[in-house]
Every structure is written in structure tokens, then in C-alpha cells.
Rosetta silent file (secondary structure, phi, psi, omega in degrees, C-alpha in Angstrom):
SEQUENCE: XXXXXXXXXXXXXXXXXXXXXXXXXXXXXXXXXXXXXXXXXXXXXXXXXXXXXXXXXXXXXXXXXXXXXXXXXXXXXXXXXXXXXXXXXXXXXXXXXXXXXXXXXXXXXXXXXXXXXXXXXXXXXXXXXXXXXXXXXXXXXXXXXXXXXXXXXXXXXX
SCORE:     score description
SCORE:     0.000 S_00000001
   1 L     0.000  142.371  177.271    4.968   -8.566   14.876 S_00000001
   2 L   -59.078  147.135 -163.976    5.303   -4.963   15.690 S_00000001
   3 L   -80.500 -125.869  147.668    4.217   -2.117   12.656 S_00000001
   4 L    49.462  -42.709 -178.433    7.261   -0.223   13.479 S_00000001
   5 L   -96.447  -20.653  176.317    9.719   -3.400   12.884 S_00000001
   6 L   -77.706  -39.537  176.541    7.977   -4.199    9.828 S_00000001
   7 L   -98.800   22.006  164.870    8.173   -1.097    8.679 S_00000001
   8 L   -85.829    7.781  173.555   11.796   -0.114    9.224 S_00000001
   9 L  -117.749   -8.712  130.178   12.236   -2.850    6.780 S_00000001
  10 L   -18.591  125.958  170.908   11.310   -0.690    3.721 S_00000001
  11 L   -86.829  119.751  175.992   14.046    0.384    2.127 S_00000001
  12 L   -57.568   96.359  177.683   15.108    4.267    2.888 S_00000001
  13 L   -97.341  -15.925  155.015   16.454    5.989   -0.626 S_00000001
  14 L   -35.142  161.913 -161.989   16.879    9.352    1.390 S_00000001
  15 L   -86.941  157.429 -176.854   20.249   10.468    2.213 S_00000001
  16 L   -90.011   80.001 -165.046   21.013    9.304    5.789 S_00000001
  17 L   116.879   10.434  176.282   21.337   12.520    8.105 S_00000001
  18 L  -131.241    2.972  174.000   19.211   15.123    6.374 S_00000001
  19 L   -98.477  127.125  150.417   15.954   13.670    7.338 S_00000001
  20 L   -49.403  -60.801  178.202   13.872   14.835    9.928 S_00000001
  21 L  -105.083  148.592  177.100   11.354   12.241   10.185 S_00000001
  22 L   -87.591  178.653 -160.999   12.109    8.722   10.105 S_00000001
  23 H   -86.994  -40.147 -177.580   11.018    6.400    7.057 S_00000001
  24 H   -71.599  -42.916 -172.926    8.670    4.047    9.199 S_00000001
  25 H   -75.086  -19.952  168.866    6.867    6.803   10.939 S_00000001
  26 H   -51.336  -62.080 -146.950    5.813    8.041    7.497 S_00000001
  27 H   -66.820  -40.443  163.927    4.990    5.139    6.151 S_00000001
  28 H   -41.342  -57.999 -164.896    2.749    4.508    9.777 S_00000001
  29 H   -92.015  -22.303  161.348    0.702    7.570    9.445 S_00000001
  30 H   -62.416  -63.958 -173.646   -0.036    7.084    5.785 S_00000001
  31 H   -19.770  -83.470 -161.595   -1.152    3.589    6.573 S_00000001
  32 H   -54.527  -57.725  137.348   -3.225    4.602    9.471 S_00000001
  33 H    28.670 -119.019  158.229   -3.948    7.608    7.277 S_00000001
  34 H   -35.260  -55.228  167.179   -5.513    5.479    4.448 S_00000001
  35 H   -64.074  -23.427 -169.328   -7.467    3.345    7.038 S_00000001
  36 L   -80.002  -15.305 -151.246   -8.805    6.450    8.722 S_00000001
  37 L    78.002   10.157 -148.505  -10.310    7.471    5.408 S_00000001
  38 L   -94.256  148.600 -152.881   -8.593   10.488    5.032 S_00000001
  39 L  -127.684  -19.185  162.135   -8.422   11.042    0.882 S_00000001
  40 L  -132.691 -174.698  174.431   -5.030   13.411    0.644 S_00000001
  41 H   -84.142  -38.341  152.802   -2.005   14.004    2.308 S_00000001
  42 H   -62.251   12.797  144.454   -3.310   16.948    3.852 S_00000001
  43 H   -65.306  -62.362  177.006   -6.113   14.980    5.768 S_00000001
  44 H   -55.718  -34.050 -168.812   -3.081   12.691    6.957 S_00000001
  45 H   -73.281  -20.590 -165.604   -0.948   15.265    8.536 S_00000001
  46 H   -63.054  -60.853  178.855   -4.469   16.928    9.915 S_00000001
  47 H   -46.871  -47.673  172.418   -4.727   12.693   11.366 S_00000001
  48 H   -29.287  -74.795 -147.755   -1.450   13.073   12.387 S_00000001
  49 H   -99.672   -2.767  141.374   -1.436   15.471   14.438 S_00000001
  50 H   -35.140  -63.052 -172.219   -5.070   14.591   16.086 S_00000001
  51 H   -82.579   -3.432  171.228   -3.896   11.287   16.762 S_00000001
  52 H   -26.130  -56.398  157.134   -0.365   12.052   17.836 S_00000001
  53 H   -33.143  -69.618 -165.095   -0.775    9.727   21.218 S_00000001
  54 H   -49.465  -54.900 -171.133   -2.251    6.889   19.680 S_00000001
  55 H   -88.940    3.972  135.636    0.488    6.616   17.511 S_00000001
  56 H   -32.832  -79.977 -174.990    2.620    7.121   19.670 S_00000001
  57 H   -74.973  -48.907  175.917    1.489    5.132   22.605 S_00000001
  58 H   -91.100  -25.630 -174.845   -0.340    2.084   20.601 S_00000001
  59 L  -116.809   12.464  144.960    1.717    1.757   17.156 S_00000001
  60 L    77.141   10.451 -163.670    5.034    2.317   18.634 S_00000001
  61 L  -103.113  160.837 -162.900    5.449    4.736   16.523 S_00000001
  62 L  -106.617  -53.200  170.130    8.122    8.495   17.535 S_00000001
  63 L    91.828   13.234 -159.507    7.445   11.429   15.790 S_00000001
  64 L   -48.916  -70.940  179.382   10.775   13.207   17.578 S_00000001
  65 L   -69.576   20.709  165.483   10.025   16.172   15.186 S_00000001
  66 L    82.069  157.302 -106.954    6.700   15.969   15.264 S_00000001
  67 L  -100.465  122.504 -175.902    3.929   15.191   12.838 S_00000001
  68 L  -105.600  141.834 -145.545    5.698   15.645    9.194 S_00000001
  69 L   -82.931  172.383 -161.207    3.488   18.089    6.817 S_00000001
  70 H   -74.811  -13.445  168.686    1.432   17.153    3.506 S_00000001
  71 H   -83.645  -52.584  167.090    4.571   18.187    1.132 S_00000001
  72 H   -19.752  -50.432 -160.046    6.554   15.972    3.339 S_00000001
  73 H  -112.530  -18.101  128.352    4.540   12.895    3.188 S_00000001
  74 H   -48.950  -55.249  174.439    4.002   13.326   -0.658 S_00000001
  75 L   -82.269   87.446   14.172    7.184   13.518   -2.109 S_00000001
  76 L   -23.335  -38.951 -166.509    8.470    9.942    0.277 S_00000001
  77 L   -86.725 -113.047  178.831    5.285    8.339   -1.227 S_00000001
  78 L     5.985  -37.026  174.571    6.111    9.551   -4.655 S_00000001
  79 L  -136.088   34.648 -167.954    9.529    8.404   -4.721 S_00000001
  80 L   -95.180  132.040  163.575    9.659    5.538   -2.216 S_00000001
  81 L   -22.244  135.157 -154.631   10.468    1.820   -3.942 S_00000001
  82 L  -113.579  -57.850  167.073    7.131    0.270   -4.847 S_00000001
  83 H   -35.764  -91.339 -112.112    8.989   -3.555   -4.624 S_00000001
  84 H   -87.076  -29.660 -170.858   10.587   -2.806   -1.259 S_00000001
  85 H   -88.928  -59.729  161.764    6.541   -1.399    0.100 S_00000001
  86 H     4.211  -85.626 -177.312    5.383   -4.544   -1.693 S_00000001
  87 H   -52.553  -60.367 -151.912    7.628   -7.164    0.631 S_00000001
  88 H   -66.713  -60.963 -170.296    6.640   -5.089    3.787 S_00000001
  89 H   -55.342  -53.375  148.241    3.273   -4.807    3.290 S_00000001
  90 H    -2.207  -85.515 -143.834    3.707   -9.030    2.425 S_00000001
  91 H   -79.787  -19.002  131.519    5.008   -9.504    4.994 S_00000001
  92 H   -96.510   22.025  175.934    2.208   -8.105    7.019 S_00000001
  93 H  -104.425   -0.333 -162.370   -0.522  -10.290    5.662 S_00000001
  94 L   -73.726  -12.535 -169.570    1.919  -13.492    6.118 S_00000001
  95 L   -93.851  -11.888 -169.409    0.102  -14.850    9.276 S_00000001
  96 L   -77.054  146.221  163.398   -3.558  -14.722    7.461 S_00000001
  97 L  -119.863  166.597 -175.303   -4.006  -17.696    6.187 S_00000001
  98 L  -153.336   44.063  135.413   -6.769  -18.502    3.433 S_00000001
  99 L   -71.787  118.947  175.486   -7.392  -22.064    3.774 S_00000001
 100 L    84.390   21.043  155.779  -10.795  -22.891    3.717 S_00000001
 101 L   -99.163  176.013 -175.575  -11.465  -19.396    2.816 S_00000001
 102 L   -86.738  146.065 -177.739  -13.712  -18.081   -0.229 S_00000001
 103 L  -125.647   98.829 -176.858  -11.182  -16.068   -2.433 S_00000001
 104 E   -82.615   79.260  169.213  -12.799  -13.598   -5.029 S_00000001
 105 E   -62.361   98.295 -166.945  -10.945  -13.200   -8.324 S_00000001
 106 L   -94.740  164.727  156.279  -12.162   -9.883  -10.371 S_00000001
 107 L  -158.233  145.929  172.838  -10.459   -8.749  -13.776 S_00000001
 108 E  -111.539  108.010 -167.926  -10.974   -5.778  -14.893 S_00000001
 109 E  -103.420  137.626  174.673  -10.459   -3.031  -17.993 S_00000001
 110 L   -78.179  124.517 -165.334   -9.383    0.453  -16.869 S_00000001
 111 L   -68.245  155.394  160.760  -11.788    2.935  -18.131 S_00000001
 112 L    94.449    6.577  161.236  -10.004    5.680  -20.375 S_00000001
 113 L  -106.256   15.891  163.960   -7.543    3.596  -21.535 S_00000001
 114 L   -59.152  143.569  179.447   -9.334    2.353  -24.466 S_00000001
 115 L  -116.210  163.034 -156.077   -7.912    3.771  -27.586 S_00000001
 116 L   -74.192  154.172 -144.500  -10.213    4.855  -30.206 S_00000001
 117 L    53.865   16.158  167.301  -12.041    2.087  -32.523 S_00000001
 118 L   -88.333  179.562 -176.215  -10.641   -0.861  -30.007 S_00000001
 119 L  -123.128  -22.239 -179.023  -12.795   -2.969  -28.438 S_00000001
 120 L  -120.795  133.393  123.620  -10.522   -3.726  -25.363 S_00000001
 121 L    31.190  125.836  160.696   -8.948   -1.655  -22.659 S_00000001
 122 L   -73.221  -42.013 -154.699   -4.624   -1.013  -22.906 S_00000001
 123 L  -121.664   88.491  178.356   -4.275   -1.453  -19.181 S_00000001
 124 E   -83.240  113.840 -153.949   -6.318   -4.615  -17.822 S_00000001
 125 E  -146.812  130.314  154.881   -5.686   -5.529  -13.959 S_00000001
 126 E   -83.044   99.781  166.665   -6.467   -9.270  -12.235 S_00000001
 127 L  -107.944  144.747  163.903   -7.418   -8.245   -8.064 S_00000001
 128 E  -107.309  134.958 -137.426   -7.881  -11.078   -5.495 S_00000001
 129 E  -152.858  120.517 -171.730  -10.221  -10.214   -3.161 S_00000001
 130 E  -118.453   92.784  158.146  -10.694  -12.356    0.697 S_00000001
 131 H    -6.166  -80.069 -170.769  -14.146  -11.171    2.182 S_00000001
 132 H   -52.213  -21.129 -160.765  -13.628  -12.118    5.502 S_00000001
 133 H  -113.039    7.538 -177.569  -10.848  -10.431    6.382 S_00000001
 134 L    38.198   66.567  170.923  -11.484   -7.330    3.628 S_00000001
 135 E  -134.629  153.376  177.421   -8.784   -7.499    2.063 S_00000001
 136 E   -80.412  171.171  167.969   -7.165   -6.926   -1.464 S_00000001
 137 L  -127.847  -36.437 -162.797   -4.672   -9.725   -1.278 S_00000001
 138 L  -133.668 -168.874  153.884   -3.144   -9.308   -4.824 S_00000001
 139 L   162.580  128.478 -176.878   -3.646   -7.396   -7.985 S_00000001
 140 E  -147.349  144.310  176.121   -1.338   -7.502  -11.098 S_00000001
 141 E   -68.173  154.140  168.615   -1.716   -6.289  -14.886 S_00000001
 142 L   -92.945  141.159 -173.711   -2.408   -8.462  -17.218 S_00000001
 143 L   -79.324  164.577  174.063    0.265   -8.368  -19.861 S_00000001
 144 L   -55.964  145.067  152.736   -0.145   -7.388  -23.520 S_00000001
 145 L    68.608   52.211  169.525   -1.115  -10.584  -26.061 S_00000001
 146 L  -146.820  170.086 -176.361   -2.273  -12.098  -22.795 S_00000001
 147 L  -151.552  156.873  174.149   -5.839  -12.643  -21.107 S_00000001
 148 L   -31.729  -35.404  176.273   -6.979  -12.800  -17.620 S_00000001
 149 L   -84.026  -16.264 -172.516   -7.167  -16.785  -17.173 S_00000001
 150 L  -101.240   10.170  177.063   -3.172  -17.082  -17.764 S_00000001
 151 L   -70.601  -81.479  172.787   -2.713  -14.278  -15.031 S_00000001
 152 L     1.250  -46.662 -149.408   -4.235  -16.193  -12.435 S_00000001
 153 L   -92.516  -73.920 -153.350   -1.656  -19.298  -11.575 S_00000001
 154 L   -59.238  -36.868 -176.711    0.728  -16.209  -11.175 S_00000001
 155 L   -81.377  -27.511  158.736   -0.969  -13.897   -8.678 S_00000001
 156 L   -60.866  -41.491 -161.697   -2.190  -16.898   -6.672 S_00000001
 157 L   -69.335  -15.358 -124.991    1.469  -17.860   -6.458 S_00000001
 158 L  -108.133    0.000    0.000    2.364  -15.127   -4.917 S_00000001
């Protein structure tokens, strides 16, 4: 499937006719972005506008106004649906399959959210982890008055 149709399927909470850039080509060059290594949003727009062809010409992606700038492509991350990137992103991992693969289940305690004289972590996160293909596949908090083995079933499910 095509980036570009997957990601037009994000849902857009901008107003409809005051945008410049469209919602998929953001969400493209952050991707690509993020794979490139690039560590802020000014690195992406820098990628951007290196790579302007490529992502053009290979990811399908338009750019009619051009490359959109590091305030730009912060505030759309910042207040774009987390669910709605969730399902997209889904929905471009749906052809891997991970039969017969090894599947690496981590848990974790987030450092600095111990509070003082506890012994455990407030914020606690289950990641599934597929070698071959180096990928996260999952990751979900583990809820309060809950531990790490009853996490599992659910994040597998998904």
C-alpha cells in the first residue's frame, strides 16, 4: 500500500482551508524524518528540504507549498490524535507477519518517576520487540495495582 494513502487516513483536526500543507505530507517527513535520524523538528525541515525529490518522486508525497518549517511540524505533532496515528501506523505493520518469529517482551520502570521512599516506579511500560524486522511492535503502561505478567495477553492481542 502506498505511504501517502495510509497516511491521509489520519484524522485532520485542523480547520479545512487554512492549511498550507497537507496532513499526510507532514506526517511523511516526520516519519522519514525519525528514520533519517534527525533528533528535532528543525533537523526534519533541514531533511525536508534536502530530500525534497525523493519525497516527492519515491513516497508520493506533494509539498505544493513547499517544505513546512520546524514551528509548523511541531505544533501538528503536538496536537494531532495519538489513537487516529496509532490505527495508521497499524495499519502499516499489518502485512508483517510474526509467525515463527522470536518476539522479545521487555517491561520496564521509568526512571524519575519513583517517588521518594517507594521501591517501584509510578509509570511502568510493557514493549514488544521483533528482531528481525527491528521493530517496536507494541508498548503499553502497565496499570496501577497491576504487574507486568497481566499486561501481556493484552498487548499481544493487539
Amino acid at each position: 500500500m502506498e505511504l501517502k494513502k495510509i497516511l491521509n487516513k489520519v484524522a485532520d483536526f485542523r480547520v479545512q482551508g487554512r492549511c498550507l500543507h497537507l496532513l499526510a505530507d507532514i506526517l511523511g517527513l516526520v516519519l522519514c524524518g525519525v528514520i533519517a535520524d534527525c533528533d528535532d523538528f528543525d533537523e526534519i525541515a533541514d531533511y525536508g528540504k534536502d530530500n525534497t525529490a525523493f519525497l516527492q518522486q519515491e513516497l508520493g508525497l506533494s509539498f505544493v507549498n513547499g517544505i513546512p518549517s520546524a514551528d509548523t511540524l511541531n505544533r501538528v505533532i503536538r496536537h494531532l490524535d495519538s489513537h487516529s496515528l496509532e490505527q495508521c501506523f497499524k495499519a502499516c505493520v499489518a502485512g508483517f507477519s510474526l509467525a515463527g518469529k522470536q518476539v522479545c517482551i521487555d517491561g520496564k520502570e521509568l526512571r524519575g518517576t519513583i517517588p521518594a521512599g517507594k521501591k517501584h516506579a509510578l509509570v511502568r511500560m510493557v514493549n514488544v520487540w521483533v528482531e528481525e524486522h527491528s521493530l517496536s511492535f507494541g508498548q503499553v503502561a502497565v496499570e496501577a495495582k497491576s504487574n507486568e505478567i497481566t499486561t501481556i495477553p493484552a498487548l499481544l492481542s493487539n
